[in-house]
C-alpha positions in Angstrom: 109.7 105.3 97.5 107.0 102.7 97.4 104.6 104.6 95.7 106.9 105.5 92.9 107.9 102.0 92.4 104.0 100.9 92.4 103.1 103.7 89.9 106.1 102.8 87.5 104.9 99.2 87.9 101.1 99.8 87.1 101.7 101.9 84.4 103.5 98.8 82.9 101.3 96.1 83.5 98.5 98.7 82.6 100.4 99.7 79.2 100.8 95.6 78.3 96.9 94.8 79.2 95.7 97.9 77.8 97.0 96.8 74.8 96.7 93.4 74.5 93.2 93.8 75.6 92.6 96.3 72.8 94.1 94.6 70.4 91.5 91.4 71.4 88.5 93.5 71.1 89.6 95.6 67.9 89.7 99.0 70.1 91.1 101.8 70.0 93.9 102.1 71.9 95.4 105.2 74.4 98.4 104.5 76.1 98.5 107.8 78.1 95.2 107.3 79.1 95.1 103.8 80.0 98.4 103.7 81.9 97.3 106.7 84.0 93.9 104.6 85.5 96.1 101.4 86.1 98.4 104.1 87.8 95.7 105.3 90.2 94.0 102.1 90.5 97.2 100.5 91.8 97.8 103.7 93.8 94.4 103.3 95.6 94.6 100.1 95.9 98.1 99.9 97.8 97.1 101.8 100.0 93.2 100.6 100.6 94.8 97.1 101.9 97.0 98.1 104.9 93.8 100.6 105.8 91.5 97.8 106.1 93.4 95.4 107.4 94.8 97.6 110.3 90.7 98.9 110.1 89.3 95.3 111.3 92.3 94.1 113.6 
């Protein structure tokens, strides 16, 4: 259940900065594309912290 709720949420935030930051620097903008690489960034991300953490106990 945690990952669903962390991919809903970073495609979201990833949606909103995607375009906000596209609309700063006059790009083009892909909502598919940028919400899906927020999506696995959060993904690897969540699950890269409890690694390392547990990793260097």
């Amino acid at each position: 259940m945690k990952q669903i709720v962390v991919i809903f949420w970073a495609f979201i935030f990833g949606e909103v900065l995607g375009y906000i930051g596209g609309a700063l620097e006059v790009l083009p903008y892909s909502s598919l594309e940028i919400g899906t690489m927020a999506a696995i960034t959060a993904l690897i991300t969540s699950n890269l912290i409890p690694w390392l953490s547990k990793k260097y106990r």
